[in-house]
Structures are given as C-alpha cells and as structure tokens.
C-alpha positions as CSV (number, residue, x, y, z in Angstrom):
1,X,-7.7,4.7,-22.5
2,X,-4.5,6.9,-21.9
3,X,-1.2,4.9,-21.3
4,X,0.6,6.1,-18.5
5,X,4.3,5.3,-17.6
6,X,5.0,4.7,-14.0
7,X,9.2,4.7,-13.7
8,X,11.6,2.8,-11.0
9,X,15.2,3.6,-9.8
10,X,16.4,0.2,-8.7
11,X,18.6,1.0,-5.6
12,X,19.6,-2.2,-4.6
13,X,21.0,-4.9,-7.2
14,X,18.6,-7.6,-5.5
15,X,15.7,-5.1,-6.2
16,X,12.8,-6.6,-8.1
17,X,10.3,-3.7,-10.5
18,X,7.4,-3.8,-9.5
19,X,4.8,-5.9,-12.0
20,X,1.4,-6.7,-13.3
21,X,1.1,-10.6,-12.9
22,X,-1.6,-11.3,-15.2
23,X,-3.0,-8.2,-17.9
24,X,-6.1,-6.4,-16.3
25,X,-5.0,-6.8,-12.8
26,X,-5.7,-3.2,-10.7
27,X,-2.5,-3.7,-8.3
28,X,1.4,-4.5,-9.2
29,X,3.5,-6.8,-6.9
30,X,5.9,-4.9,-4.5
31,X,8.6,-7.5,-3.3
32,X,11.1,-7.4,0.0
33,X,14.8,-6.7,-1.1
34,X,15.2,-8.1,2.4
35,X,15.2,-10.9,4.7
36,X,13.2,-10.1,7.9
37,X,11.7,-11.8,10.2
38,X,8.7,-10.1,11.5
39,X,7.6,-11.2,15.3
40,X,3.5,-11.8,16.3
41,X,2.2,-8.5,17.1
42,X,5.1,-6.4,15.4
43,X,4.8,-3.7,12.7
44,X,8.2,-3.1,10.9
45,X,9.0,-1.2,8.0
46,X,10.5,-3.3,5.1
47,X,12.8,-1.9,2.6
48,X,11.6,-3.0,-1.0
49,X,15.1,-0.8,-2.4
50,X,13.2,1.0,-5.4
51,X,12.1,4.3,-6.0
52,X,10.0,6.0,-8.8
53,X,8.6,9.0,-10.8
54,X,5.2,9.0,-10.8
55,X,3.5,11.0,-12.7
56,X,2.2,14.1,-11.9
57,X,-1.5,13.9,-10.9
58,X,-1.5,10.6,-9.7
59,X,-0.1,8.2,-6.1
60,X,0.7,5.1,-5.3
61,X,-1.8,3.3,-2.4
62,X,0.0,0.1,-1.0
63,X,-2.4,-2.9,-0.2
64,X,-2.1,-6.2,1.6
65,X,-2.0,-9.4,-0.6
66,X,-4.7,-11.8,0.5
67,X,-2.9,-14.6,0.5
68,X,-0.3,-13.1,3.3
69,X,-3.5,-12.1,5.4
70,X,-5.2,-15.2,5.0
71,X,-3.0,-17.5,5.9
72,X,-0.5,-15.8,8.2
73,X,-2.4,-12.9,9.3
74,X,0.4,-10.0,7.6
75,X,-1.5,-7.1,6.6
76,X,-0.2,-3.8,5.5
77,X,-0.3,-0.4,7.7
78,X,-1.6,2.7,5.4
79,X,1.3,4.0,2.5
80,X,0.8,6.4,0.0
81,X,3.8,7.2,-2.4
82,X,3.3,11.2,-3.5
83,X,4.5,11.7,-7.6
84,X,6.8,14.3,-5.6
85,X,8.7,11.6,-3.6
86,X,12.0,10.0,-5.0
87,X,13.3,7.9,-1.7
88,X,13.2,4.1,-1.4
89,X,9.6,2.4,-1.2
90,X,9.0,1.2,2.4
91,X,6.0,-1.2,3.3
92,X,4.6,-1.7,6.5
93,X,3.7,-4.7,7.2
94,X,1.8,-5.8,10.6
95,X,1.9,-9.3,12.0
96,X,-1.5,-9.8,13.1
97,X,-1.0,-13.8,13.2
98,X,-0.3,-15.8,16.4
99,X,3.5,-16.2,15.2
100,X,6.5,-14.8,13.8
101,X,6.7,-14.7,9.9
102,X,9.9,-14.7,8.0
103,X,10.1,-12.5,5.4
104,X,12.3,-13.7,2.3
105,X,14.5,-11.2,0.4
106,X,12.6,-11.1,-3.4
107,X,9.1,-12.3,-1.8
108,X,5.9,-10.4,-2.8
109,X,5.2,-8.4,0.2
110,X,2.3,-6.2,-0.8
111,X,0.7,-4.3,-3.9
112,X,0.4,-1.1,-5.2
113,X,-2.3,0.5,-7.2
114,X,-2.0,3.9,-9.0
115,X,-4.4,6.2,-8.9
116,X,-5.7,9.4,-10.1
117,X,-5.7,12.7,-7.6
118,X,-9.3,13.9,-7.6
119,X,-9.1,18.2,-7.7
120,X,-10.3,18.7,-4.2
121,X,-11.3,22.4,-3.1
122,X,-10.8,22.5,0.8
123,X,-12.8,25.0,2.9
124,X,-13.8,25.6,6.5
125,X,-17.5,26.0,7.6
126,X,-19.3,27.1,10.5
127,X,-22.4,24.0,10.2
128,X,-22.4,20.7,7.7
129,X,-25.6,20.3,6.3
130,X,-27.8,17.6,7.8
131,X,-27.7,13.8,6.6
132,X,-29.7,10.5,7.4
133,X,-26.6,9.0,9.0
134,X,-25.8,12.7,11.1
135,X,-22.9,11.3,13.6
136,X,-23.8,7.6,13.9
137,X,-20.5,5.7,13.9
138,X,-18.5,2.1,14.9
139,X,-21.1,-0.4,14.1
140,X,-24.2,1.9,14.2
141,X,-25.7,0.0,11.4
142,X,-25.9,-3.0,13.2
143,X,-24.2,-6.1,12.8
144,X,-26.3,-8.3,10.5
C-alpha cells in the first residue's frame, strides 16, 4: 500500500495537526483553535487555524464525531477541502441539541478522511436508461 504524505501550515500557535488516534483508524481528529459557544439551533463556522497540501488526486471529507452527536446533538454541515486549496480549515458545525454547547479552544471538533478522486467523464444526455428504482425517492422503500 502506497504511503501518502498529507502536509499542515499551522497558522495559529494554539493550532493542534491533525492526527490518527489509534493505527488503522479511516478519519484524523480536527480540533477548534477556538473557544465558541455554539447556540441550539445555530450553524457556525469554527476556525481550526491550519491549512495543508494535499496531494494531488486526492480531498479531504470532514465528518461528525459520534460522540459530539450522541450526546449533544453537534453534527457537521458538508466540507470538502480540494488538494488546490491553501486557506485555514473551517468546520461547520450544527447544533441540533436542545441547548447551547461550548466549544473549547484545542477540543476535537470533527474528523477528516482523505480520499482518492475517482476520474469522472461528465456528459449531457437527452434520456437515462431505465432502472427498478426509476424516480422513487424520500422514504419510498418504506420504513421497516
């Protein structure tokens, strides 16, 4: 298996690099280099005040960390980091919980996972071929 080497820029003196916690894991720990607190029902960008060289072929995906969602309800909104972006690494976090949440400057706020960039040939067609699912959508498999 080919090694790659994903690079960081800390901006911030209180930034933390990102990190495998234990060897085989898929995602890396992305910490807050801020103290926030993030209100029930609010989405906020946090600054995590690194930024990297990825390499070429590849992104970074953010993704919530269970424990956050579980028991406080903090998920994370969407991010993808492109190997052609060298700004600071923001996570958005949503507060789905039924209260506020402070956010402590060094705490693990999300992970990342790099992945590969599958060669994708995009075209425009006049029909899709047919499918058993066709246009069956939001819960049209049922429920149990």
């Amino acid at each position: 298996m080919k090694k790659l080497t994903l690079k960081f820029l800390r901006l911030n003196k209180d930034a933390q690099i990102p990190l495998y916690v234990r060897p085989g894991d898929c995602a890396f720990d992305i910490y807050s280099v801020e103290k926030v607190t993030l209100g029930k029902g609010k989405v906020i960008p946090v600054k995590t005040g690194i930024a990297s060289e990825i390499p070429p072929g590849y992104f970074v995906s953010f993704r919530g960390r269970s424990g956050l969602a579980a028991k406080f309800g903090i998920d994370v909104f969407g991010g993808v980091i492109d190997s052609t972006y060298r700004g600071e690494w923001m996570v958005i976090l949503a507060n789905l919980g039924p209260k506020a949440y402070k956010i402590e400057k060094g705490e693990r706020i999300a992970q990342g996972v790099l992945q590969e960039i599958p060669a994708v040939k995009i075209v425009e067609v006049k029909k899709l071929s047919e499918s058993v699912r066709g246009e069956k959508g939001f819960g049209s498999s049922g429920r149990k």
